[in-house]
Steps between C-alpha positions, in 0.01 A plus 500: 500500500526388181798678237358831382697506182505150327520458139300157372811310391609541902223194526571211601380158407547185679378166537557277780474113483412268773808249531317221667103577375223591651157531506293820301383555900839526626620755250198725491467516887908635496662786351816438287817434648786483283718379768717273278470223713128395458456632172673577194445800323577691159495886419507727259583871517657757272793596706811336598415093524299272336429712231422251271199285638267805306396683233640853570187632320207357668334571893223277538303575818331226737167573582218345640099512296323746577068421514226762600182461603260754346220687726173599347384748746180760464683812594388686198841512356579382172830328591568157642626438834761203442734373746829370422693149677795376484590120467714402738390146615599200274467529129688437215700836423706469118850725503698461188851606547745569203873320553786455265544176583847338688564166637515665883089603388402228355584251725247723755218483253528159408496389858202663546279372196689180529420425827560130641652436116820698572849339588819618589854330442859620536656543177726238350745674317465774683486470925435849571159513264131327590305412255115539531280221291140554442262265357119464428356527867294186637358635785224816447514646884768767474739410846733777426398911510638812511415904531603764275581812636508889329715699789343852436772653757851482605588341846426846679146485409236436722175470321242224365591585161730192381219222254519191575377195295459201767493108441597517140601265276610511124232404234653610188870591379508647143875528390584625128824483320627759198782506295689792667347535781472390893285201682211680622093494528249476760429260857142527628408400820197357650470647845281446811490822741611878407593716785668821512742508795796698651833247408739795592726364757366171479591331133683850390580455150847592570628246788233230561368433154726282374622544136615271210856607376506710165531242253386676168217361301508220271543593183386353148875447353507274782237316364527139296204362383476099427195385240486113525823522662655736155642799598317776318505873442193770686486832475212493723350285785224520749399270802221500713480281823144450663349318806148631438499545862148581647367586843180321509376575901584929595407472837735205586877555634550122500793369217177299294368873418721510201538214242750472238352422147654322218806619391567645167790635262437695192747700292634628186806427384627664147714264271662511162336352216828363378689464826856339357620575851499134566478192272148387518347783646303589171324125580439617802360841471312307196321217772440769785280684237366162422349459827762247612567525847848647611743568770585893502744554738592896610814523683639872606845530615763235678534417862873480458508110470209273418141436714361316171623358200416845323694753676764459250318632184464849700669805294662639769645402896290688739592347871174461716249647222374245326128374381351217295188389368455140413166437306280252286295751286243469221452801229198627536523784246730647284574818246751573265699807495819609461790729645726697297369266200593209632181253508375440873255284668335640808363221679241469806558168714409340790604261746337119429565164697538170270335229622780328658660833601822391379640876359401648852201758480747828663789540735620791579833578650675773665890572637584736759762564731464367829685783641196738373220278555425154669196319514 
C-alpha cells in the first residue's frame, strides 16, 4: 500500500536517460528502470540528497489529456450524459519542470534536446571532469529518450499511484540569471506515453534511482558576460533554448514520429549604458544596439582548470560546476532603463548565423565530475 501520511515535498522526481538510444517504441512498451547501468538518471527531492536539481516551491504533476464524448439521449432529463477517456496511447504530453540549474542537470537536459549534436571529452586541465559540448543538431529524428518519473510513495508502497511521463525528450530550457540570486527556471518536456504505475520496489527513489551529487546551483556572481569579446557588467540575464520539437504522426511508436525543428536562442541580457568595465566596451554595447552582429558569451563558474579559452574570466573556482554559452546574436529590440540611477539597456537578442558561419551560431558547454556523472 501506498504511505498513508506523505507530505508533497516527500515526492520524488526523476528522469532516466537511455545511455545507448533507443527507439520512442522501445521506451513506451517498458517501464523505467533506473538501474544505473542502462540508463542514467537525475533526481530531485527535498530531503537529504540532491536537493538542489529543484525549485523547493513548485510540484508540477504529470498527467495525461483528458477528452469526453458527450451523449444526447431522450430520457427526459435535462442533463447531459458525457463520458470521460483517458489518453493513454501515443500523443504528445508537455510537463514543464522548474530546476535551479547545475552542471550535473544540465548536462542531462542538453543531451536530451541535443541529441546526436552532443560530445563528451575528458577534461584537460582537469582528468577527473568531462566536459559535455552541444551544438546546433543536424539530424531531426531524436535517437536518444528518456522517462520522467513522480514516485507518489516510498519503497513500501504497493500501488499504481507513481506518474510517469514516457519517451520524452527536452524541447525547451529557459534559464534566467539575477544579480543576487541562484541559476534557476523551467525544462519542458515533450513526451510520448503517460502511465501511472506501481515503481515501489522496482526504481525506489531511495536505492535504484540513481542521484546526481549535491552540487549547489549556479549562481549569478559566478557569472562573466563577454559583448564582442569585452567583458561587461549585467544585473540581469535571460536565455531561452528551443528545438521547436513537434510530433507530427500520434499513432506511430516508430523514432520518425517526432521531428526536431529549427533551433532557436532568444534572450535578454541587461547592460550598462556606460560600461567602463572594459576599454572598448562602450563601442561595443554602442554596435550591438546598432544591429551589428556579436559574440555574447555567458560563462558561470570554473571547472578548476580550463575546457575553453574562457574559463579563466570566471569570478570564482567552482570544481565540476561549470556552464557556458557561446553565441552569434543580433538585437532584435531594446529599452532603456536604469537601476539605482544608473542608465541601463535591456536588450532582446537572438541567435543569427553569418553567411560563412565563421563566429559559430551556439555552443554550449558543460563540466561535471566524472565521479557523479558519466556519459
Amino acid at each position: 500500500m501506498p504511505d498513508l501520511c506523505r507530505n508533497i515535498w516527500e515526492d520524488v522526481y526523476a528522469l532516466e536517460i537511455f545511455q545507448s538510444g533507443t527507439t520512442l517504441a522501445n521506451i513506451v512498451a517498458n517501464n523505467p528502470v533506473f538501474d544505473g547501468l542502462t540508463t542514467k538518471g537525475v533526481r530531485g527531492i527535498y530531503g537529504t540528497s540532491a536537493i538542489y536539481n529543484l525549485l523547493p516551491t513548485e510540484h508540477p504533476n504529470l498527467k495525461a489529456q483528458q477528452g469526453t464524448v458527450k451523449k444526447e439521449l431522450a430520457t427526459g432529463r435535462s442533463i447531459d450524459n458525457v463520458v470521460s477517456y483517458t489518453t493513454v496511447t501515443i500523443k504528445p504530453e508537455n510537463f514543464v519542470l522548474p530546476v535551479l540549474f547545475n552542471a550535473h542537470n544540465l548536462s542531462a537536459y542538453l543531451k536530451l534536446m541535443f541529441q546526436g549534436a552532443v560530445s563528451v571529452a575528458d577534461g584537460v586541465a582537469n582528468p577527473d571532469l568531462q566536459v559535455m559540448t552541444a551544438v546546433p543538431y543536424t539530424e531531426t529524428c531524436p535517437i536518444i529518450y528518456g522517462n520522467v518519473v513522480k514516485f507518489m510513495q516510498g519503497e513500501g508502497g504497493g500501488s499504481a499511484v507513481d506518474q510517469a511521463l514516457r519517451g520524452v525528450i527536452v524541447s525547451r530550457i529557459t534559464l534566467r540569471s539575477e544579480e543576487g540570486g541562484l541559476v534557476e527556471g523551467e525544462v519542458e518536456f515533450m513526451g510520448s506515453n503517460f502511465a501511472q504505475l506501481d515503481l515501489a520496489g522496482t526504481a525506489g527513489p531511495l536505492s535504484k534511482c540513481l542521484p546526481f551529487d549535491s552540487t549547489p546551483a549556479l549562481r549569478h556572481e559566478d557569472l562573466t558576460v563577454l559583448l564582442g569579446g569585452v567583458t561587461v557588467s549585467t544585473p540581469r540575464v535571460e536565455l531561452e533554448i528551443n528545438s521547436n520539437a513537434v510530433m507530427h504522426f500520434y499513432n506511430e511508436t516508430a523514432a520518425k514520429a517526432i521531428n526536431l525543428g529549427m533551433l532557436t536562442v532568444t534572450g535578454t541580457v541587461v547592460v550598462p549604458w556606460n560600461d567602463g568595465s572594459s576599454e572598448g566596451a562602450n563601442k561595443q554595447i554602442t554596435d550591438y544596439i546598432s544591429g551589428v552582429d556579436k559574440t555574447l558569451t555567458l560563462v558561470w563558474g570554473n571547472p578548476n582548470g580550463a575546457v575553453d579559452t574562457l574559463s579563466a574570466n570566471a569570478k570564482n573556482n567552482i570544481d565540476g560546476n561549470y556552464f557556458s554559452a557561446a553565441l552569434n546574436v543580433r538585437i532584435t529590440d531594446y529599452d532603456q532603463t536604469d537601476i539605482d540611477g544608473l542608465p541601463m539597456l535591456d536588450t532582446q537578442f537572438a541567435i543569427v548565423q553569418d553567411e560563412a558561419n565563421t563566429n559559430g551560431t551556439a555552443t554550449f558547454k558543460v563540466a561535471y565530475k566524472k565521479s557523479v556523472n558519466l556519459w
